[in-house]
Structure formats: C-alpha cells, structure tokens
C-alpha positions, 0 to 999 in steps of 0.5 A: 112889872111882876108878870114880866119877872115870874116868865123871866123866872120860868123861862130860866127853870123849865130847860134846867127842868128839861135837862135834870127830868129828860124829855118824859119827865118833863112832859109829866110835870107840864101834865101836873101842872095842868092837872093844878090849874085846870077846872075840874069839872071841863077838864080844861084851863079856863079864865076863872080856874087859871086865876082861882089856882095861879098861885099853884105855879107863884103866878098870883102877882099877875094881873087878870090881863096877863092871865087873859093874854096867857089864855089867848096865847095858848089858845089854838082852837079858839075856845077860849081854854086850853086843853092839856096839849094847848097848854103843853105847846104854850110852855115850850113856847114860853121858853126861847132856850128849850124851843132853840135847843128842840130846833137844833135837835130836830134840824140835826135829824132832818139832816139824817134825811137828806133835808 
C-alpha cells in the first residue's frame, strides 16, 4: 500500500503549498509539475511519460495500475492523457483540504449574490 502512503503525503502538502505560495503560486508549481511529467513531444502526460518521469514528484513506488488509474481519473476528455488543466483539475481533487476550503470561499461569494 505505498500508493496509499505517497496521496496521503501530497494530500497534506499541497494546502500547506497553498497557503505558503497563494493562489498563483500554487498554480505555477502544478504547471512545473506537468511540465516534469508530460511527454514532450504531445505536450501531454501520457501513460508511458507518467511512469518514465513518476519519480519527479516520489510516485516510483507506485504500481502501473495506480499510475493507470491516475490517468483515468483525471481524464476528462477521454484521450487517454492529460493535459495541463486536466492535470491542474486532478491535483485539487486529489486534495479533500483544498477542495473544502475552495467551496467555502466560493460559497462565501455566491452569498454576496443573493444565492
């Protein structure tokens, strides 16, 4: 269960990331994360460039199923990659704290609305 493990481990890092950087900021390190992972010449994150460049972000303990299911999860568009919103969207997700925090703020903002 090493998989299990490392998402524990980046579930609790990326809303400390969050706070420390702020909102752009941490949108710039997602986009140099994709930029470490993604094959080069699709300019997307494959299967094969997922597992070539895992250890990039200490995901080598992970199986190829698990790096299968990541692809697939994030997979919105059903191309069997991600691009680099795609991946963007799947590390929020990946995330319960952030993705709380995100709907409070936005809630908080739809009240100003009247909703």
């Amino acid at each position: 269960m090493a998989g299990v493990d490392k998402r524990a481990d980046f579930e609790d890092l990326l809303p400390v990331m969050a706070i420390k950087l702020g909102g752009e900021g941490i949108i710039n390190e997602l986009c140099n994360g994709f930029q470490l992972l993604m094959d080069k010449d699709r300019r997307v994150i494959t299967m094969e460039s997922l597992k070539r460049n895992a250890a990039f972000l200490g995901l080598q303990d992970l199986s190829e199923d698990e790096l299968a299911g990541m692809v697939k999860e994030g997979d919105l568009d059903g191309d069997g990659a991600l691009n680099q919103m795609e991946f963007c969207v799947l590390m929020f997700r990946l995330s319960p704290e952030l993705m709380q925090e995100s709907r409070f703020w936005l809630e908080e903002e739809l009240k100003g609305y009247g909703f």
